[in-house]
N, C-alpha and C positions, 0 to 999 in steps of 0.2 A: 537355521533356515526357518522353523516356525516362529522365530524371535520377531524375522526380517518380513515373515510374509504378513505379523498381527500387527508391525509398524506401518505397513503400507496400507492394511486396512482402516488403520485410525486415520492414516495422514488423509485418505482419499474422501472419510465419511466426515472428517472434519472442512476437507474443501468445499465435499457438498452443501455444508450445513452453512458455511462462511455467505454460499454463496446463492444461499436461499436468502440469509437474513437482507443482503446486498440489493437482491431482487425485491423481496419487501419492502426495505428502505429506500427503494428508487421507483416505488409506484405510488401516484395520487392515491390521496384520502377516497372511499368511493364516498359517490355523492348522499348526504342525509335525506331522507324523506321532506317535504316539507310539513312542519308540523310547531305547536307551541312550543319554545322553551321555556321551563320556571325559573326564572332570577332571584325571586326573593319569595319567600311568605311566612307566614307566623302568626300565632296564635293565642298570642300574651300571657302562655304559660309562666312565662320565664321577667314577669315586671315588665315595667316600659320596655326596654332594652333600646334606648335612643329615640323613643316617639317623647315629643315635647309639644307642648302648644302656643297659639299666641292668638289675640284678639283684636280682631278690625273692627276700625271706626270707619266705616262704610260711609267712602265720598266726602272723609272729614268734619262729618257730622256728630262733632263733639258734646255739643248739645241732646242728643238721644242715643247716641251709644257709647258704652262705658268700655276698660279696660277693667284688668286688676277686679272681675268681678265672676268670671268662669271658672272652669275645673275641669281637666281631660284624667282620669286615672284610671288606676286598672281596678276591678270590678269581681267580684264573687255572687254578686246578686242574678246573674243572668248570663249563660254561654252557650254557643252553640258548638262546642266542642271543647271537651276538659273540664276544666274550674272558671275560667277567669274571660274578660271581655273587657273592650274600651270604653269605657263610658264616658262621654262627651257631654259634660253639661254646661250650657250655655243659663250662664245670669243663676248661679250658683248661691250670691250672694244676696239675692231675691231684694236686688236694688230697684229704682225704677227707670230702669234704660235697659234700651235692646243691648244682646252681647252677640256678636256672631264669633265664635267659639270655632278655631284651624285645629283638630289633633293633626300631627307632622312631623311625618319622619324622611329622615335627606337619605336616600339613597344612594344615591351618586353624586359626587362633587362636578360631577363632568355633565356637558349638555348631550342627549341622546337624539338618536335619530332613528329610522324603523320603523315597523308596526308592532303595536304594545296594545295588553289586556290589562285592564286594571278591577282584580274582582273585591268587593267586600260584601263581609252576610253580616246584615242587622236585623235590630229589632226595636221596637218601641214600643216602652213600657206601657202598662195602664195608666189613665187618668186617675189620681187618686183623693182628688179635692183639694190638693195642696201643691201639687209640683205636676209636672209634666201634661197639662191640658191646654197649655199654651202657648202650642210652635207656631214660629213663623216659617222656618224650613227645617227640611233634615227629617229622614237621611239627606245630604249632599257629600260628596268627594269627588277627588280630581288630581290630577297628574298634572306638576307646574313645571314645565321644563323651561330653563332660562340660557339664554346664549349671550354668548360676548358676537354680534354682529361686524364690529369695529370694536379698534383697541378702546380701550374702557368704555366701551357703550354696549347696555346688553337688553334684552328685549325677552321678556315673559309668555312664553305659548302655552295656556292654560287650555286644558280639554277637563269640563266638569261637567256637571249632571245633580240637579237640583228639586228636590221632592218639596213643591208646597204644601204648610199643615197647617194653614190658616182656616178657619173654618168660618171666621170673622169677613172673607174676601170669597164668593160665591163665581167670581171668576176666575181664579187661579186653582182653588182649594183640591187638593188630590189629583194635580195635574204636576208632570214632568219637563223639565227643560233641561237645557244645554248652553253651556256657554259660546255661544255661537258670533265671531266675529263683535266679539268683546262687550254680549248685552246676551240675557236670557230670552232662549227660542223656547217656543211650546214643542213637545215632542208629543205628548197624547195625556188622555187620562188611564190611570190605573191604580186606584187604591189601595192604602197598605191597610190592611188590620194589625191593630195592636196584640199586642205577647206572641208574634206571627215572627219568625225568622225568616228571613229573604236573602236572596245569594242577588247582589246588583253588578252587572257587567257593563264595561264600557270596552267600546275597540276604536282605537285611531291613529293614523299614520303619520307618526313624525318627518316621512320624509318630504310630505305636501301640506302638513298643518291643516289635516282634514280629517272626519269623523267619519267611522265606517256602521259603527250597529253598536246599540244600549240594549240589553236583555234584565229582564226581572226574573227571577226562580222564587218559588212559595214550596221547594222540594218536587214538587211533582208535576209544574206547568209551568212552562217557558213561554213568556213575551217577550220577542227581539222584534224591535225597531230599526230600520233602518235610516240612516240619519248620517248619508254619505255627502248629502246637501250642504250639509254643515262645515265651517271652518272655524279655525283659530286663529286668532292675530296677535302679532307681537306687542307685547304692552309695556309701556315703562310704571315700573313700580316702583314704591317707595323701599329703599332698604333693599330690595334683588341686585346688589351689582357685583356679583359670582356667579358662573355656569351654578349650574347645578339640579337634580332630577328628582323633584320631590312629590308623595304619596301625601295625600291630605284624607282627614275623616273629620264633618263639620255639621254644625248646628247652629239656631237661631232661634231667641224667644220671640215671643209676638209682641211687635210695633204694640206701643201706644196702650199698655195694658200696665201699670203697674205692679210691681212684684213676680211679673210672668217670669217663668222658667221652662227650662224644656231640655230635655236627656235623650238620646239613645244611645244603641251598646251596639258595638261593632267588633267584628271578632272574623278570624281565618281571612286574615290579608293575602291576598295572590297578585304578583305581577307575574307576567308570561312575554315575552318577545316571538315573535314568527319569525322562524328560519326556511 
């Protein structure tokens, strides 16, 4: 009798149990907060780990910009977390042509859509009599997302953001821009100071190919711009014809100066998606 009344208690606590997990399994997910997701980020502890480079001849202008003349690698000279940073030197080879210098890493082979944050923290070293007192840009980085529109036809929606360091051009110099319907928009001025690390935020909506707010951090004061004015447009590039969602970190020596070079260090990459 106790055998049969310990069997009927298992069998009964075991239906219960069947029959909660049933009920669990047959209820929606509850709804998430809305908030950032992180998708990717790093800190180049760990080597490239798939960030590569390559160098534009901006506009085809073979005659003042060079190839086979920059250097993107990882760095012990300067970080803002750890050991190590990217250092992005444009005109490495202290040739006499501009080099606009892409670090770049594919993150997704596939074209995205959404709203995405794209954070990098740099810095720009001292001028030292010999290298680096002669940008033309950069900090600059940007999120290049490429679509197939039509079968093999695909189209480039670059959202970037572009720090003038020309000190040589009295109307651009320490001002911001944006890539804005396929040509650089003035955002504002705000000055970097050199050996200074800066957290640089972009936000923009892949679903309307528009730009929502660029923020600067210096650690302890935030400048956000807003710059929801702004679009993206689909570009035919040279060499783009694959989807795919890529992070850029980039520089530029100054125009027309030979021997110019120019570095910064970039380090704690953050992309985030809004759910």
């Amino acid at each position: 009798m106790i055998l049969k009344e310990n069997f009927m208690k298992k069998t009964a606590l075991a239906f219960v149990v069947s029959m909660i997990i049933f009920i669990l399994d047959s209820c929606p997910p509850l709804p998430q907060e809305p908030g950032w997701n992180e998708r990717y980020s790093y800190d180049f502890e760990s080597g490239l780990s798939g960030w590569d480079y390559f160098e534009e001849i901006v506009n085809g202008d073979t005659e003042n910009y060079g190839d086979n003349i920059g250097l993107s690698e990882i760095s012990t000279e300067a970080a803002n977390s750890g050991s190590n940073s990217l250092c992005v030197w444009a005109n490495y080879a202290g040739s006499d042509l501009s080099n606009h210098l892409i670090g770049n890493y594919p993150w997704s082979m596939d074209a995205r859509s959404g709203i995405w944050r794209y954070e990098v923290t740099v810095l720009i070293p001292p001028a030292d009599g010999q290298s680096n007192q002669l940008g033309q840009t950069g900090p600059e980085f940007s999120l290049q997302n490429t679509r197939e529109i039509s079968a093999g036809e695909f189209r480039t929606f670059t959202a970037g953001i572009q720090y003038c360091a020309n000190p040589g051009d009295p109307v651009t110099y320490q001002n911001w821009y944006a890539w804005d319907n396929a040509g650089w928009v003035l955002i504002g001025s705000c000055p970097l100071s050199e050996e200074t690390w800066y957290t640089l935020a972009l936000e923009m909506d892949y679903d309307t190919n528009s730009y929502i707010a660029f923020e600067i951090t210096n650690g302890t004061v935030t400048m956000r711009y807003d710059i929801s004015t702004m679009q993206m447009t689909g570009e035919e590039k040279e060499g783009f014809d694959s989807e795919g969602f890529w992070l850029t970190c980039e520089t530029e020596n100054m125009w027309g100066e030979d021997g110019s070079e120019y570095r910064i260090f970039y380090d704690d990459v953050l992309l985030l998606q809004w759910h």
